[in-house]
C-alpha positions as CSV (number, residue, x, y, z in Angstrom):
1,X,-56.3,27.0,43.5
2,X,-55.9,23.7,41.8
3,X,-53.4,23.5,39.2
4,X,-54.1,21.1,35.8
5,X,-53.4,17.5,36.1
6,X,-49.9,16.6,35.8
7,X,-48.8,16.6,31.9
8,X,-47.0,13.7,30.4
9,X,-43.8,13.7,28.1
10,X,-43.3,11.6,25.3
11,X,-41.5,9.4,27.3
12,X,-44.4,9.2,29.5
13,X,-42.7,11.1,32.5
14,X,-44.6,13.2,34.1
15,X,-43.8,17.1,34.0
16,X,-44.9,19.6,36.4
17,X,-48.7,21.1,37.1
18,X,-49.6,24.1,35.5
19,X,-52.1,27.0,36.2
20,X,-55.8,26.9,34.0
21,X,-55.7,29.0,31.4
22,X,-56.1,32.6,32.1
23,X,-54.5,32.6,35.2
24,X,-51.3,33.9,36.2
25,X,-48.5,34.0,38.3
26,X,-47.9,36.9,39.8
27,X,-44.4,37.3,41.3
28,X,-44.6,41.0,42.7
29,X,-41.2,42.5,44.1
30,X,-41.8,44.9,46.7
31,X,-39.1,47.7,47.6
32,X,-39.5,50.3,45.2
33,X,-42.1,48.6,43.7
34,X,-45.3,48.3,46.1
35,X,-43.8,50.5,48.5
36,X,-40.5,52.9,49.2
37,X,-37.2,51.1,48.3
38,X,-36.2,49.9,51.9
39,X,-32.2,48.8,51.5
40,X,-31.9,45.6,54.1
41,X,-29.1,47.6,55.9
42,X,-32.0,49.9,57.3
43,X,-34.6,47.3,58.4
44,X,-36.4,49.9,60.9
45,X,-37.8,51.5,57.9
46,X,-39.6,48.5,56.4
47,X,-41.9,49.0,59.6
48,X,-43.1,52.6,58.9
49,X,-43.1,53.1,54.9
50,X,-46.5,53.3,53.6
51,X,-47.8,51.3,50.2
52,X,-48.2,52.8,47.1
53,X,-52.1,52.8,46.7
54,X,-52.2,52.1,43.2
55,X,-50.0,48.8,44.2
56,X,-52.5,47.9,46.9
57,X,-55.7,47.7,44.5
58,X,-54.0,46.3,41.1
59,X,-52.8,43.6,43.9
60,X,-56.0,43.1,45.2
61,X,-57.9,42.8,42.3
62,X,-55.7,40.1,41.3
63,X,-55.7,38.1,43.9
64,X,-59.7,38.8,43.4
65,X,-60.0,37.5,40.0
66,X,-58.1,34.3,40.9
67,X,-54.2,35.4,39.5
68,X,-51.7,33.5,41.8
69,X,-49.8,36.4,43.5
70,X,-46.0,35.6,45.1
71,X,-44.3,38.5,46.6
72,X,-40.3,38.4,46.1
73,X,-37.6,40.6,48.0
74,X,-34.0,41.1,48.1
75,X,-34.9,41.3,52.1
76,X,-33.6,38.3,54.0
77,X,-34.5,35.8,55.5
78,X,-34.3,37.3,59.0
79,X,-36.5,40.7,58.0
80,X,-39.7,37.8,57.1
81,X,-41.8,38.2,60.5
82,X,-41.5,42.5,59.6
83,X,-42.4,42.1,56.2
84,X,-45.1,39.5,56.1
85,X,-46.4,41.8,59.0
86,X,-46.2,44.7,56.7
87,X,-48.2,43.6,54.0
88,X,-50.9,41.8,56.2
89,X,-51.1,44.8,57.7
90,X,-51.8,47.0,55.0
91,X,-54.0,44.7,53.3
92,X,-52.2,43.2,50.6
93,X,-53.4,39.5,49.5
94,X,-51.1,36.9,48.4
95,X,-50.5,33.2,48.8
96,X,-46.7,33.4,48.9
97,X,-43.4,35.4,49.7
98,X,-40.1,34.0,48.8
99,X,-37.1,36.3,50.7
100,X,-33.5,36.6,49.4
101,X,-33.9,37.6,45.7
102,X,-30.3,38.5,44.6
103,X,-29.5,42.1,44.5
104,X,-28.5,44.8,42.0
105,X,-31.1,44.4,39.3
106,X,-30.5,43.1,35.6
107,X,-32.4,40.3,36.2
108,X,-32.4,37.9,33.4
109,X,-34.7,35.1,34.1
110,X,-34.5,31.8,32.2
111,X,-37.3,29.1,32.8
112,X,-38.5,26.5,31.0
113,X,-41.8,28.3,31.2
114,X,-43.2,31.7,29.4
115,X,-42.4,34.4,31.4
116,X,-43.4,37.5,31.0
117,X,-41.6,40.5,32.5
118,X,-43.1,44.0,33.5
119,X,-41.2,47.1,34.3
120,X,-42.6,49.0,37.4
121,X,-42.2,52.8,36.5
122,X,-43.8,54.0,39.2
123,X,-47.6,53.7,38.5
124,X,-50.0,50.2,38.8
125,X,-52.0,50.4,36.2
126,X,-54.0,47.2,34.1
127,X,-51.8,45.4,31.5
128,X,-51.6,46.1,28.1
129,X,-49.9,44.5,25.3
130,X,-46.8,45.8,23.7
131,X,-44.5,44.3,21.2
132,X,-40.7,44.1,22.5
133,X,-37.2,43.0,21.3
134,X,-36.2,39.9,23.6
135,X,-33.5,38.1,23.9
136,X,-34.3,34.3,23.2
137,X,-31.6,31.1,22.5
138,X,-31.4,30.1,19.4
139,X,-32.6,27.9,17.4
């Protein structure tokens, strides 16, 4: 995947690559979210839980259509080589995983990018637009 050509401010510094329109950035979390919610303090179990199926082919289909997909975990550092096993071994696709995700949930994510936020409720299903109240800075 090649991203854009690097942008330039008005100042004629250069800003950071971004994606061809239409495709996204995936950043997928995985415990309770592709699979069972494995706590790290019970790493045996990230070995033997199963995926959610629905996960697997939204995922896949993706990746397919050219979507950049990350996976993100609370898991640390040390539980990579099980995990990365994990989803190769079930067949998941991705092009990154990025461990150590702070835990407790109530993420509030501020970038100077769009970012758009999607509740897993316990089904993968395609998108669909829906208007929500955000929080935003002011003006």
């Amino acid at each position: 995947m090649s991203l854009k050509n690097e942008q330039e401010t008005s100042k004629g510094q250069t800003v950071s690559p971004s994606l061809p329109d239409g495709v996204k950035n995936y950043l997928i979390d995985i415990d309770g979210t592709i699979t069972d919610d494995v706590p790290n303090e019970e790493p045996e179990r990230m070995a033997t839980c199963a995926p959610f199926p629905d996960a697997l082919e939204t995922v896949n289909k993706w990746y397919n259509a050219g979507h950049q997909i990350c996976f993100f975990t609370s898991r640390v550092e040390e539980h990579r080589q099980v995990t990365e096993d994990w989803l190769n071994e079930h067949g998941f696709k991705y092009h990154s995983l990025l461990m150590g995700k702070p835990r407790g949930g109530n993420y509030h994510w501020i970038d100077n990018h769009i970012v758009k936020a999607t509740r897993y409720k316990g089904q993968f299903t395609d998108l669909v637009d829906k208007q929500e109240t955000i929080q935003v800075f002011k003006d």
